[in-house]
N, C-alpha and C positions, 0 to 999 in steps of 0.2 A: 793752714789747710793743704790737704793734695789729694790728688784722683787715685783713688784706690778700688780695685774688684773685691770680692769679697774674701778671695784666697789672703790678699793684700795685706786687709783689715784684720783679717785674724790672726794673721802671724805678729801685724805690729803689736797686739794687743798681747799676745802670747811673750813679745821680744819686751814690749815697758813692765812686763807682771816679773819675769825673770831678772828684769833689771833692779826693781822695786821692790823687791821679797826675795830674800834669801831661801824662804822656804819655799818657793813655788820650784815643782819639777816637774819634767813632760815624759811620759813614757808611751812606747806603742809599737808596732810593727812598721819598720823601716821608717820611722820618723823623725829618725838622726843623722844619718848618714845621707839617705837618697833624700831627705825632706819631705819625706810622706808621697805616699801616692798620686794625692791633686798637689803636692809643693808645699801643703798651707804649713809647712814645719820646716821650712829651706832657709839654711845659711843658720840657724839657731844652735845647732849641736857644735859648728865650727864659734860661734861668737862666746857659747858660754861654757863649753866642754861635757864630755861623755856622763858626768856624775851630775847634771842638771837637763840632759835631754839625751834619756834611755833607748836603746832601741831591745825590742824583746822578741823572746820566741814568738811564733804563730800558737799565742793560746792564751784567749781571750777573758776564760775565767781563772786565767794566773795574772793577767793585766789589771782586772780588776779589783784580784785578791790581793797583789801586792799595792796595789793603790789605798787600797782601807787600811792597812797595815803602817802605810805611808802619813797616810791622814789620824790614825791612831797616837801617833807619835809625831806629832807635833809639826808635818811638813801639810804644805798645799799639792798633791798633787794634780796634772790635767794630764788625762787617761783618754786616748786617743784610741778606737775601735774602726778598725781603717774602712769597715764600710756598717750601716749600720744595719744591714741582714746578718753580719756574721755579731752580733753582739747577742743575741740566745745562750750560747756556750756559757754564757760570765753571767747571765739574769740569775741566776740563783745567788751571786754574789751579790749583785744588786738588792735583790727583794729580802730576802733572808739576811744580810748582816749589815749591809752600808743605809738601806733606807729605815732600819730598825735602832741603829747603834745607840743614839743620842736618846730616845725613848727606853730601852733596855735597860741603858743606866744610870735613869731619872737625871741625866744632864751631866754626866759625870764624865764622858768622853764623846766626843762627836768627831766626824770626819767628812773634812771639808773638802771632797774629793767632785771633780767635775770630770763627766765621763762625755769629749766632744765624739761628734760622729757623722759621716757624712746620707745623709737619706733621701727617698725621691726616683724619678726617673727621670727622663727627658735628655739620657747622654746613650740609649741603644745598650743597656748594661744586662737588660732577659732579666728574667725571676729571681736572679739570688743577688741584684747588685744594683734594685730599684725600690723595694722597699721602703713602706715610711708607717715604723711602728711606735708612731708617740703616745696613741693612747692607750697601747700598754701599760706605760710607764705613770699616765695620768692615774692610775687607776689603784697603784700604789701609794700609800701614806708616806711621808716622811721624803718627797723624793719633788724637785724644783722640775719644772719643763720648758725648756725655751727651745722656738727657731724662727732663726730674726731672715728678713726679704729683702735687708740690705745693708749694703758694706756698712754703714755708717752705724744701725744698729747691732750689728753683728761684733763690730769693736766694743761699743760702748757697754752691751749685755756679757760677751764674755768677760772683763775686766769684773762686771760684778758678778757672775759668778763661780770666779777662783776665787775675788774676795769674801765671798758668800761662807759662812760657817756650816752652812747643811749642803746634802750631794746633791746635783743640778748634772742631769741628761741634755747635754746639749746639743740637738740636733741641725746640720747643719744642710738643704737644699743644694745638691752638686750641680743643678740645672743652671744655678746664676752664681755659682762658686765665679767665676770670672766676668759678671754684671748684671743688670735687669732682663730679663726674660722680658723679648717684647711680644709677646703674646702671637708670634707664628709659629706653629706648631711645628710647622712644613721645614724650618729654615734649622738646618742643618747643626748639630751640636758643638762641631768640628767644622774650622778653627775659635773655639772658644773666647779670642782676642777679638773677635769680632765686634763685641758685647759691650757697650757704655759702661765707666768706671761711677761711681760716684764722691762726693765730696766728703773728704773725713778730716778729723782734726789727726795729725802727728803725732798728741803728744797725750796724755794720761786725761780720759774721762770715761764716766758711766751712765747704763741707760739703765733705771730699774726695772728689776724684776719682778712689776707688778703692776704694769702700766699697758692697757693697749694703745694703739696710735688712730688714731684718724687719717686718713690717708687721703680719702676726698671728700670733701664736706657734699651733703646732697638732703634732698627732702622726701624724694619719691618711696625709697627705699632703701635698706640697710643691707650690706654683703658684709659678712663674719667671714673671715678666709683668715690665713697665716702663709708662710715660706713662697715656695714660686706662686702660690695660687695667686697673690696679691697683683703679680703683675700678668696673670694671665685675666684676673678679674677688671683690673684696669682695661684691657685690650675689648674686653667683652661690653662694657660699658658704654665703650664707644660704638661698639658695633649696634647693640642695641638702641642709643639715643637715650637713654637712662639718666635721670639727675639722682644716681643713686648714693648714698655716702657708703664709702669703703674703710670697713675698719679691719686692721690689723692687731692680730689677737695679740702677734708676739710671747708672750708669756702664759702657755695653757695650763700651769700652778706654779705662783698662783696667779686664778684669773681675774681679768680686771670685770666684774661683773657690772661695776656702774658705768662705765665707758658707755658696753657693750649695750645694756640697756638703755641707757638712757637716748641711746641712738635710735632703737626699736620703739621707742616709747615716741618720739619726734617723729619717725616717717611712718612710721603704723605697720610698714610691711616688711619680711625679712628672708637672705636666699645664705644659708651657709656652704661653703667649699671648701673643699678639700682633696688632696691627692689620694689618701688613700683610701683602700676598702672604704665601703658604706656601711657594714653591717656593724655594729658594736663599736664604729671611727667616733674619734674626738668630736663630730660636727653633731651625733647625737644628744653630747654631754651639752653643747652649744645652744642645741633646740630644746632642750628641757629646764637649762636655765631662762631661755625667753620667756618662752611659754609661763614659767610659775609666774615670774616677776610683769611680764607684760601682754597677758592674756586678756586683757579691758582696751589694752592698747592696738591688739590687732584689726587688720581690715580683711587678711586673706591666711591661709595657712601658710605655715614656714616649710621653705621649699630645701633640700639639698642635691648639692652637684659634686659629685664625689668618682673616685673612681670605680671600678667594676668587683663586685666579690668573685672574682679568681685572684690565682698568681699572675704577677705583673707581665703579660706576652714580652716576646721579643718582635716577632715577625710583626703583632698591629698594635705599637708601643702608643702611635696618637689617637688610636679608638679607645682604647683606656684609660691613656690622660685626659683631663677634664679640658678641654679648650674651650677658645672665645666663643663658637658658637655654641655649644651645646649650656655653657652659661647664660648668654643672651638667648635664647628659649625660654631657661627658667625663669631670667629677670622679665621678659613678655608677659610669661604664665603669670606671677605673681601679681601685677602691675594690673591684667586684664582680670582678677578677678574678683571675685562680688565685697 
């Protein structure tokens, strides 16, 4: 075991897949030479050389396009979009050939292409560099969705999905890129080191991709969250006084819908969260699975905490982000009603 942040965890995981598969290759915008923007590619291009860790143009749906091409013939590659607003340019790649491929040609080629990204706000990044479009991407057939809330899962999920045979959008919370978000809003992004590491194993293992986690077992009520929200939800929990269970979706396709339920089904009441937008966000897809499956089950209406439908401010970046209190409100509301 060792203490690892989440930058940490993903490069080991990126450094044992490169060791262990010849066909795995990394390509992206400066993520060979400088190590990527957050580092999470440092020391990789010098350990394994120029023809297994790419650095490309700035053009996102050439990164993409040559990744399917990559993946078409017979390599693993992991396709790094160095922030994940600027990954629209390559969505037609995405939607049109790489989450189609394997379906197009009744199984006859598939490409096993993992596009990481970094998404979220909570580092002062303004509107084009805070973004968190995963349910986009949920909303597409053929296409895996994960973004794990810590080092430990963050290693164990990316290893399965480079070894994964279908494309997996991997999105990656830059908020606790370097630890757990302790749930103050106020407390500065910068210096980043600041932030508790958590415990990972060194050496080769996986988390599937098809599991959510329990995070804190509870009776009163259930919280559905994923990425930073998980430990902004923890923070709120306590503020509240809530014996709430926190579950961690992890993998929003596919989703683990028995977890998810059966949690709902035990505490009767339910608050999903999340970063981004509300309108048409992932935490909808969330409340409509409760709702069919555990509608006999409820006590109160299922409540969401989500971000604001505009672009992400720069100027009032924590009125935006969902924090501890405006969560524990909603765990109040739920809790107090009929």
């Amino acid at each position: 075991m060792a203490y690892m942040n989440m930058v940490q965890a993903l490069n080991s995981a990126m450094d044992i897949m490169l060791q262990r598969d010849p066909r795995v290759v990394i390509l992206g915008e400066d993520i060979g030479y400088f190590g990527g923007v957050f580092r999470v590619t440092d020391g990789l291009q010098r350990k394994y050389g120029e023809h297994r860790v790419l650095d490309t143009p700035i053009a996102e749906g050439g990164i993409i396009g040559a990744a399917i091409g990559m993946g078409v013939n017979g390599l693993k590659p992991v396709a790094e979009i160095q922030f994940a607003d600027y990954i629209y340019p390559g969505f037609d790649q995405v939607v049109s050939e790489l989450a189609r491929l394997r379906y197009r040609t009744a199984g006859e080629f598939s490409a096993p292409v993992t596009i990481r990204t970094p998404c979220g706000g909570g580092i002062r990044g303004g509107q084009t560099h805070s973004q968190s479009p995963e349910a986009i991407f949920t909303h597409v057939s053929g296409i895996k969705v994960v973004m794990p809330s810590n080092p430990y899962d963050a290693k164990g999920l990316l290893i399965s999905a480079i070894e994964d045979d279908d494309p997996v959008v991997f999105f990656e919370p830059k908020r606790i890129y370097n630890g757990p978000f302790d749930g103050d809003p106020h407390k500065p992004a910068v210096p980043w080191t600041s932030h508790p590491k958590g415990e990972v194993p060194e050496g080769y293992y996986t988390v599937p991709m098809s599991r959510a986690e329990i995070v804190r077992p509870g009776n009163d009520l259930t919280v559905l969250t994923y990425g930073t929200m998980v430990h902004v939800v923890e923070a709120a929990v306590r503020m509240a006084e809530v014996d709430a269970e926190i579950v961690d979706v992890r993998t929003m396709v596919p989703l683990d819908v028995d977890t998810l339920c059966t949690s709902v089904c035990k505490t009767g009441r339910c608050v999903v969260v999340h970063e981004a937008t509300r309108f048409g966000g992932f935490g909808a897809e969330l409340v409509a699975t409760v709702q069919e499956a555990c509608f006999w089950n409820l006590e109160a209406p299922i409540q969401r905490v989500t971000g604001w439908d505009t672009p992400y401010p720069h100027a009032f970046e924590w009125e935006y982000f969902p924090g501890p209190a405006r969560i524990a409100q909603a765990l109040k509301s739920v809790m107090e009603a009929a």
